[in-house]
Backbone as a ProteinNet text record, in pm:
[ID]
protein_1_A
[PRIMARY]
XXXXXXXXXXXXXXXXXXXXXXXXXXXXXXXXXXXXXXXXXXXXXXXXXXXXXXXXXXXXXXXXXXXXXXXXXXXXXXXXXXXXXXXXXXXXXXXXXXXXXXXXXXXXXXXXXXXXXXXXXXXXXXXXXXXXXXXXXXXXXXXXXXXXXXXXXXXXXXXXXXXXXXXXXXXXXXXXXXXXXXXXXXXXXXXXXXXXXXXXX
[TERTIARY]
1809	1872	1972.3	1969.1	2047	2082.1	2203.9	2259.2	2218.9	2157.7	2141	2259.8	2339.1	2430.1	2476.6	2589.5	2668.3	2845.1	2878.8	2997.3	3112.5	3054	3209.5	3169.6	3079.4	3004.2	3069.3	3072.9	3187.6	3066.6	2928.1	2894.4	2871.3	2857.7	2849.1	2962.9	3094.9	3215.7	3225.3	3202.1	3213.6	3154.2	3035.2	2998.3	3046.5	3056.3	3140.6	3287.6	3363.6	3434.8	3431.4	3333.2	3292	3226.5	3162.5	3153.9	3249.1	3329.9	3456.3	3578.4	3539.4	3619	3561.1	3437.3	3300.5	3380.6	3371.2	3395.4	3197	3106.6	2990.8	2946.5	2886	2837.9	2694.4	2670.2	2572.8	2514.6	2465.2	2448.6	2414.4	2497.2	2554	2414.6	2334.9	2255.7	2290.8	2318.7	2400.1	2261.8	2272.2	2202.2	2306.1	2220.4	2330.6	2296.3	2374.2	2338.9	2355.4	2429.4	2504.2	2346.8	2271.4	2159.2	1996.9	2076.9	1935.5	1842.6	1904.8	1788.5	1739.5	1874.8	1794.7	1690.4	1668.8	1518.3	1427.4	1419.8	1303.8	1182.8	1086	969.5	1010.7	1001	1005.1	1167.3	1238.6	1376.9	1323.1	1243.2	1232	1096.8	1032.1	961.2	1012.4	1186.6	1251.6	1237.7	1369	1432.1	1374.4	1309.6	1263.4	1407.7	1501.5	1597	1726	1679.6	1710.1	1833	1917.5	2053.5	2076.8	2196.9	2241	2397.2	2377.7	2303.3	2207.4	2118.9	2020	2000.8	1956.8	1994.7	1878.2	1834.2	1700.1	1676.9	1604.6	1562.7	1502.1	1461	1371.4	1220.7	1216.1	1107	1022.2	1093.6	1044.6	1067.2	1132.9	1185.4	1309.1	1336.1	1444	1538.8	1669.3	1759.5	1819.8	1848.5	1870.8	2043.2	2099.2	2203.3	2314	2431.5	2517.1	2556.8	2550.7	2635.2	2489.9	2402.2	2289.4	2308.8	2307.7	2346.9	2452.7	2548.2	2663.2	2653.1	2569.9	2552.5	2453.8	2330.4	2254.3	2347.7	2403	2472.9	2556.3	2607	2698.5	2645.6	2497.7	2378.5	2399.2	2356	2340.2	2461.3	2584.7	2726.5	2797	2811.3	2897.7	3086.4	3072.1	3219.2	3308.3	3383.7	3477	3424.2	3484.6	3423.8	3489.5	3352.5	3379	3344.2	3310.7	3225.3	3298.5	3272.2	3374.9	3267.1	3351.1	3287.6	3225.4	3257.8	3222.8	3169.8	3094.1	3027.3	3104.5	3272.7	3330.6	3394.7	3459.7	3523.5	3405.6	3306.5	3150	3154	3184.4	3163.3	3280.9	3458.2	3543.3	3482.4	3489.3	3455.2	3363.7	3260.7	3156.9	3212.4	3277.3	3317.4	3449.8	3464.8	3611.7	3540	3439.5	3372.6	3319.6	3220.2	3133	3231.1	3380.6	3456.5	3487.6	3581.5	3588.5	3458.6	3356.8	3262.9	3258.7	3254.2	3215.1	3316.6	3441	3522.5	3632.9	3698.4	3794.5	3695.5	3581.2	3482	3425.3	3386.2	3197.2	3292.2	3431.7	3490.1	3574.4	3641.5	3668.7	3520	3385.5	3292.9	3254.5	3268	3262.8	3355	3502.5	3586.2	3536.1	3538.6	3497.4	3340.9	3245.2	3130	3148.3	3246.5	3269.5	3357.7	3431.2	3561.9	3541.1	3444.4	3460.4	3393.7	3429.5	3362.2	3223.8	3211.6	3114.4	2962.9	3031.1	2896.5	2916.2	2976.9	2959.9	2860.4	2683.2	2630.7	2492.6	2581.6	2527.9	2617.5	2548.8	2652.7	2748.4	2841.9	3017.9	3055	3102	3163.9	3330.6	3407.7	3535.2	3561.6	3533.7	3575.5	3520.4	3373.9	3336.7	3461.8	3499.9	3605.4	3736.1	3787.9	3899.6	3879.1	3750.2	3761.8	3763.4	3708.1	3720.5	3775.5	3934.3	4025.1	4089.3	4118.3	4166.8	4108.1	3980.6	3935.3	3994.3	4068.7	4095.3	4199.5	4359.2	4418.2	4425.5	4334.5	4333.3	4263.1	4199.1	4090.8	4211.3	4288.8	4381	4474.5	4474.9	4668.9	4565.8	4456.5	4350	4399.6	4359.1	4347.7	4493.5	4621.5	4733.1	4740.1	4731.5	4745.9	4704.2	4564.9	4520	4586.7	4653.6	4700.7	4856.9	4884.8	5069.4	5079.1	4942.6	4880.5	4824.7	4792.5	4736.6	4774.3	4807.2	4779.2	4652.3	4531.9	4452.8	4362.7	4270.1	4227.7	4161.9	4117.5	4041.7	4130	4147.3	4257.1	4349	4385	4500.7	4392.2	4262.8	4199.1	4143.1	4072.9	3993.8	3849.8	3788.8	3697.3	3589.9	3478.3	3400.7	3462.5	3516.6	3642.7	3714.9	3791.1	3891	3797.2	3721	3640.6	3591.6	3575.2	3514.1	3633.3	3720.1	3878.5	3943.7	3949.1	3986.9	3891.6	3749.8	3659.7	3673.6	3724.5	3769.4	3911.6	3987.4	4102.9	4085.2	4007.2	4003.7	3933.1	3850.1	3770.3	3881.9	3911	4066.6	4137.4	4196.6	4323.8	4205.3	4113.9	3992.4	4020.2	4035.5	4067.5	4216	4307.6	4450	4470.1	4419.3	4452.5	4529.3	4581.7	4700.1	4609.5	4605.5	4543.5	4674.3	4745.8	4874.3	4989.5	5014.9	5138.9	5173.4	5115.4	5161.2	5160.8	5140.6	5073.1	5169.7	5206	5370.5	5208.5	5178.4	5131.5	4982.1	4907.8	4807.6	4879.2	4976.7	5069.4	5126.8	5157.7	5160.8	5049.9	4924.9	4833.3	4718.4	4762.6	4731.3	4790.1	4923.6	4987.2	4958.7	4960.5	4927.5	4721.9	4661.3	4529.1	4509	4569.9	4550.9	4616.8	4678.7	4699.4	4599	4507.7	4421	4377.1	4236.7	4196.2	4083.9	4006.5	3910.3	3903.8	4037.8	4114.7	4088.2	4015.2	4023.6	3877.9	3813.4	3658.1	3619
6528.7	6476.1	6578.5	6600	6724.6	6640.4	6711.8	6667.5	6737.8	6803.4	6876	6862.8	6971.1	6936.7	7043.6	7066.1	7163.4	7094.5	7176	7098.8	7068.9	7145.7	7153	7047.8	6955.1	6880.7	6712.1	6643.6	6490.2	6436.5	6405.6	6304.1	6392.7	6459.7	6538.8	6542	6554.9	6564.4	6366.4	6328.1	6169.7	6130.2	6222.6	6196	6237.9	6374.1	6465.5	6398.4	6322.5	6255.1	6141.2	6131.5	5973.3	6000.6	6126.8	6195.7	6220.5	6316.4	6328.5	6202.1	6151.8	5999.9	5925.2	5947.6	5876	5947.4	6132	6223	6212.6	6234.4	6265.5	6373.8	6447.2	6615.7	6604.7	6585	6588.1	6722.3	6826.9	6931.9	6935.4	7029.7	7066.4	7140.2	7172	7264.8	7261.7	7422.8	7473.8	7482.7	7353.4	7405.4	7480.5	7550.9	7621.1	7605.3	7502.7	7469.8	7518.4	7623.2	7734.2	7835.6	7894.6	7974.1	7831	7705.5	7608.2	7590.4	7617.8	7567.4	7442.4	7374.6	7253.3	7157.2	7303.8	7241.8	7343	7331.7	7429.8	7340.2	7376.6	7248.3	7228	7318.6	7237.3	7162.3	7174.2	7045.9	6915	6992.5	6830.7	6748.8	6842.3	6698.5	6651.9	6692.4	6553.5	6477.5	6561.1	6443.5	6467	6385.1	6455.6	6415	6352.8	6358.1	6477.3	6597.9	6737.7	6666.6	6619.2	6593.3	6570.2	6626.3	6610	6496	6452.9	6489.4	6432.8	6484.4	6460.5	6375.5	6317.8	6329.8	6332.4	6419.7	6482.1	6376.5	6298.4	6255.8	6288.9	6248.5	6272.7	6288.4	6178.9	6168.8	6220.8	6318.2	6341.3	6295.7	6184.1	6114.9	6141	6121.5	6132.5	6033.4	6040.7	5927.3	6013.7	5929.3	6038.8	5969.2	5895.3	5826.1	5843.2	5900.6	5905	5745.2	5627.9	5536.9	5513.3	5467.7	5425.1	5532.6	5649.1	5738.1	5671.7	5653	5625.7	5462.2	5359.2	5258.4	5255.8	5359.9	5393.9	5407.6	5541	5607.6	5536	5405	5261.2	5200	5184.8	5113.4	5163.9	5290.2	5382.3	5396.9	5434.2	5424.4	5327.8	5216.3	5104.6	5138.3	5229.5	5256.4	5419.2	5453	5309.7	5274.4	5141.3	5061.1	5084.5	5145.1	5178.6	5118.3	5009.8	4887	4744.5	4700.9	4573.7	4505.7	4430.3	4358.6	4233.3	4179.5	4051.3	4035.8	3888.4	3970.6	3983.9	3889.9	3924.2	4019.4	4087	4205.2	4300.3	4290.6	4429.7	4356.2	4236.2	4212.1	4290.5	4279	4360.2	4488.5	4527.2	4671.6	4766.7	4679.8	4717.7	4704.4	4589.8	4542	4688.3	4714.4	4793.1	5004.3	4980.9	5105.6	5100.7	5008.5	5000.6	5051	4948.9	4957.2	5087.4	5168.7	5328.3	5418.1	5353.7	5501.5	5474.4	5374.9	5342.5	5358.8	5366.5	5351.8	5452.5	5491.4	5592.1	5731.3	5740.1	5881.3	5886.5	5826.7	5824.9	5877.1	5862.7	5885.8	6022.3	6085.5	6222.3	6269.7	6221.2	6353	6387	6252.6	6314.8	6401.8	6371.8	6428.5	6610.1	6630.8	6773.9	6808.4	6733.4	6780.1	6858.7	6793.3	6810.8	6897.3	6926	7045.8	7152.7	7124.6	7263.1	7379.5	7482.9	7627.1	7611.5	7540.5	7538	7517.2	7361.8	7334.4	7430.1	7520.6	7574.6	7623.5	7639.4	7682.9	7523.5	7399.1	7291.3	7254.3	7112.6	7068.7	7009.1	7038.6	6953.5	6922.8	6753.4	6698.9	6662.5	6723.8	6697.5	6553.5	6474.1	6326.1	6237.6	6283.9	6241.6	6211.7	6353.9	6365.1	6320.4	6291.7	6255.3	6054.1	6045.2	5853.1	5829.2	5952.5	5878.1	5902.7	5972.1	6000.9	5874.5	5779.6	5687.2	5567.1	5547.2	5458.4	5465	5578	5578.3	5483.9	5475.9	5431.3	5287	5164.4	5102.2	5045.8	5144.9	5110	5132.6	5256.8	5309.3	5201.1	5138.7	5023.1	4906.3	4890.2	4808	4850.9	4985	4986.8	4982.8	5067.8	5062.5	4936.2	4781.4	4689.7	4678.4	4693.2	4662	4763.2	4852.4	4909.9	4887.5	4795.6	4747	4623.5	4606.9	4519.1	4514.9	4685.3	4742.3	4934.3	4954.2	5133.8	5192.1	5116.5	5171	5062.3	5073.7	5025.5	4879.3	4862.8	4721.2	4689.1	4769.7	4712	4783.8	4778	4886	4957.9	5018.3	5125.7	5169.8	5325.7	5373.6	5324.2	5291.7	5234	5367.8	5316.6	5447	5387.4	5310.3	5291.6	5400.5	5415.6	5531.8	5663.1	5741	5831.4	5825.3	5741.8	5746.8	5778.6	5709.4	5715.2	5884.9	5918.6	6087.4	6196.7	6165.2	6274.4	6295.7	6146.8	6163.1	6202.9	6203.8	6266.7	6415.9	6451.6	6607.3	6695.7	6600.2	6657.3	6662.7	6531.3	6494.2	6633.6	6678.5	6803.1	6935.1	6984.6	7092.9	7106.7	6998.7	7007	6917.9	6960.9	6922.7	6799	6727.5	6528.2	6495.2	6440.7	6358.3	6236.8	6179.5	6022.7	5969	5989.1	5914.9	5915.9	5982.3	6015.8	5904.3	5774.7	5649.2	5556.1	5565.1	5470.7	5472.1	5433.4	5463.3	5464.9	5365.8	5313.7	5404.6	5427.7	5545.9	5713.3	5698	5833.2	5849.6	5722.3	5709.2	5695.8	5654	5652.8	5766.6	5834.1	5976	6090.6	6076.6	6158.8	6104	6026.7	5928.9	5981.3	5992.6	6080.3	6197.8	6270.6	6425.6	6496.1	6385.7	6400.2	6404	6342.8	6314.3	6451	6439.3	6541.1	6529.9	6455.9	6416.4	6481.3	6459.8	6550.5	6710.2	6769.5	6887.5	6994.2	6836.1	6876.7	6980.5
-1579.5	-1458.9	-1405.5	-1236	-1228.5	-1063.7	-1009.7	-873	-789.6	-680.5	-577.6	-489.9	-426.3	-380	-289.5	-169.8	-111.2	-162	-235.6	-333.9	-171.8	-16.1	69.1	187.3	128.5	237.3	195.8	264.9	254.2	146	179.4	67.6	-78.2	-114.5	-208.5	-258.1	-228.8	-247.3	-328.5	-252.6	-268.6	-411.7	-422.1	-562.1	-612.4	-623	-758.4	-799.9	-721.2	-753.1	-811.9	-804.2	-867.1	-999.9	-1000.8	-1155.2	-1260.8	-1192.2	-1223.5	-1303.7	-1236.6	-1276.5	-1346	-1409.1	-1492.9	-1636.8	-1586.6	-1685	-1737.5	-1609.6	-1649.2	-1620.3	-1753.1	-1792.4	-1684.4	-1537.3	-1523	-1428.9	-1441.7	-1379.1	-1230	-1177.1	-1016.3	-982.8	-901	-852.9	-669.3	-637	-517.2	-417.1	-309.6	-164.1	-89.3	-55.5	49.3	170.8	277.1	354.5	483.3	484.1	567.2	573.7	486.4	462.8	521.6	520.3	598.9	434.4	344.6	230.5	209.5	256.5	267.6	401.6	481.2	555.6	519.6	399.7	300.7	318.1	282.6	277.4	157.2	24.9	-110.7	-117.1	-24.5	-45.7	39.1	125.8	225.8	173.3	58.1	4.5	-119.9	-128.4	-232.7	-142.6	-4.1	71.5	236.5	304.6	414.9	542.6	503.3	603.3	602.8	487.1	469.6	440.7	334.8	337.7	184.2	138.9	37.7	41.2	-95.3	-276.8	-296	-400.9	-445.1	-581.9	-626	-747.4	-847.6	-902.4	-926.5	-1075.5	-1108.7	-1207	-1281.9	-1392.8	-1531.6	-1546.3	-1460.6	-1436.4	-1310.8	-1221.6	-1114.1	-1016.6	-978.7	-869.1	-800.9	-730.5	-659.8	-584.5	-582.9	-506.4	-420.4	-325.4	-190.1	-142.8	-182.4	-93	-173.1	-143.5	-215.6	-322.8	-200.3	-261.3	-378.9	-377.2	-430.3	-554.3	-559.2	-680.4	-763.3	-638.9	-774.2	-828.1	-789.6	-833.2	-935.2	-925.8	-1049	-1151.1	-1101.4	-1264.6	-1349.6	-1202.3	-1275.4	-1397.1	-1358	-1442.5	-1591.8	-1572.8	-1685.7	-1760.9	-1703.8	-1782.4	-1689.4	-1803.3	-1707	-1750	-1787.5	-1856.6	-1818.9	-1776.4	-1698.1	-1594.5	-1602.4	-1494.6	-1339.3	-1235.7	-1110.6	-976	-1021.6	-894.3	-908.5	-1055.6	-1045.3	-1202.1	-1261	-1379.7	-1333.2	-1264.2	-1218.1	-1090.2	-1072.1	-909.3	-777.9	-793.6	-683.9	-668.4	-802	-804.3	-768	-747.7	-702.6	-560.9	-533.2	-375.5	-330.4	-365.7	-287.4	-309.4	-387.1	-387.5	-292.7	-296.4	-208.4	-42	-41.9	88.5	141.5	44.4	73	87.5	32.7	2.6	116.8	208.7	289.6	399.1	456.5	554.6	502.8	460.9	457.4	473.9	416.5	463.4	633.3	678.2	860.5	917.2	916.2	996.8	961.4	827.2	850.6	783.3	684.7	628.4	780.5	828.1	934.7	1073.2	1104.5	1216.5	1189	1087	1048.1	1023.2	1016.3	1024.8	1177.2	1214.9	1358.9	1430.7	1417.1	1459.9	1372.2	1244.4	1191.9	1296.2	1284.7	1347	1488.3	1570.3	1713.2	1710.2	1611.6	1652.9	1557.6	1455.3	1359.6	1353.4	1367.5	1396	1319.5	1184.4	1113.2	1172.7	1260.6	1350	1473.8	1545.6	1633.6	1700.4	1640.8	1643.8	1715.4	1769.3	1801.4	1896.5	1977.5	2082.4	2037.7	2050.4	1988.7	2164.4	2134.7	2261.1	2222.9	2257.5	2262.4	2229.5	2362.4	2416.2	2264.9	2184.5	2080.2	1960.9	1945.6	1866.7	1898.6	2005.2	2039.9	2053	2038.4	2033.9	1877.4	1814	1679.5	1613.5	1650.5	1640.1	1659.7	1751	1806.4	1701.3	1677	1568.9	1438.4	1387.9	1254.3	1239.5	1333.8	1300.8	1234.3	1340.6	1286.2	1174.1	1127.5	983	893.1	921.1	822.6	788	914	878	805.1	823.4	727.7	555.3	568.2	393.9	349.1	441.6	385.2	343.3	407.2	344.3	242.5	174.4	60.2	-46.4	14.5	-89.5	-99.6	-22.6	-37.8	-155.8	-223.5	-305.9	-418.1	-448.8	-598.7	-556.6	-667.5	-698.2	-631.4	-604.9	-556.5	-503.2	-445.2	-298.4	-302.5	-443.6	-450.5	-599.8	-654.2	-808.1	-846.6	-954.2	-1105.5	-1122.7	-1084	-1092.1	-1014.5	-1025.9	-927.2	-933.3	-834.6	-759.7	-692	-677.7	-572.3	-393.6	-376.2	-271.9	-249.5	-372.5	-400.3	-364	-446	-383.7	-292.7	-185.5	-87.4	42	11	77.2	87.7	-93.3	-117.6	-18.5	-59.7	30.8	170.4	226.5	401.1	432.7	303.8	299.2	319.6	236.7	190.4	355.5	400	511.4	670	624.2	769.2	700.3	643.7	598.4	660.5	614.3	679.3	790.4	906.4	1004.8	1120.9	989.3	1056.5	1077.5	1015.1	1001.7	925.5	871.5	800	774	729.4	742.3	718	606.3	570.4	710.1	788.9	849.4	895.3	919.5	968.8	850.8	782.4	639.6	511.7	479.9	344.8	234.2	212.7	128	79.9	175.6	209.5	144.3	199.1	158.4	-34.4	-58.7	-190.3	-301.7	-210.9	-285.5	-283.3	-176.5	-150	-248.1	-288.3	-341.8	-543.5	-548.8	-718.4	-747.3	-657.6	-652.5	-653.5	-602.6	-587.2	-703	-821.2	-959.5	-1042.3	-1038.4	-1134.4	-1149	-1257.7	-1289.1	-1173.2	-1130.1	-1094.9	-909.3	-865.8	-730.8	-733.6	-884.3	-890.5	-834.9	-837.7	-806.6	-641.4
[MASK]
+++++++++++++++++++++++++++++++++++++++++++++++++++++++++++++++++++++++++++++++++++++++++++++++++++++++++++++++++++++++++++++++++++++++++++++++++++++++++++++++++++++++++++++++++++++++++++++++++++++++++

């Protein structure tokens, strides 16, 4: 079992953190997505929507979705526990994972897509980036609450919530965002993360 991955890309990042925080030995293999390897034919008949991570199986198969990866690998090592033990603690979780990837991850990739030299080489619309700029705040004063309520976003532990939250952190700073600057609570739980070991990925 091996990861296919671009380690500087948001969902790839999302996993490795969620590895990281497993503390699972599972091997990195580098697309380089800057060189287009991943619209290779032999990458696009893992994944034909050319996108990483991958997550290359044993048997020959393949999982293509970040979150779906990290709910497998849940399967396989339920320890520590990163979804929830019970089924409502896996309903917040999910519920709290789902709202951050759509509304404060899915609106900093747009805002990076539209302003970053990286994509320069595609159409970037300003006005794109500047509405979903405007969308973050109120997702953000969303989670600060849940976090004026636990150390971290759904409990007293980290969650794939939490990684999903850090990776749109890390991508908002790439291109001059703050997520915290209005948020106490976001800001404290921003700063209590970027401790771990798992922040190092």
């Amino acid at each position: 079992m091996k990861i296919l991955d671009f380690a500087a890309a948001p969902n790839p990042l999302k996993l490795r953190l969620y590895c990281a925080e497993k503390d699972l030995a599972i091997p990195f293999e580098h697309i380089d997505l800057k060189k287009g390897e991943h619209k290779s034919p032999a990458f696009m008949e893992k994944n034909p929507l050319g996108t990483v991570p991958i997550l290359a199986l044993d048997n020959g198969a393949y999982l293509i979705e970040s979150l779906v990866i990290m709910e497998y690998l849940e399967e396989l090592y339920p320890e520590p526990c990163m979804i929830g033990r019970t089924p409502l603690e896996r309903a917040y979780t999910r519920q709290a994972e789902r709202f951050i990837e759509w509304h404060i991850f899915y609106n900093v990739i747009q805002v990076f897509f539209h302003t970053s030299a990286f994509f320069s080489d595609r159409q970037q619309v300003s006005e794109i980036a500047e509405a979903a700029k405007v969308r973050l705040l109120p997702a953000l004063e969303y989670i600060d609450s849940l976090l004026n309520k636990a150390d971290f976003v759904v409990a007293n532990r980290p969650t794939i919530a939490d990684c999903t939250l850090f990776a749109a952190f890390i991508h908002a700073k790439r291109i001059g965002i703050d997520l915290s600057d209005e948020c106490k609570n976001i800001r404290r739980w921003y700063i209590d993360f970027s401790r771990r070991n798992s922040a190092s990925v």
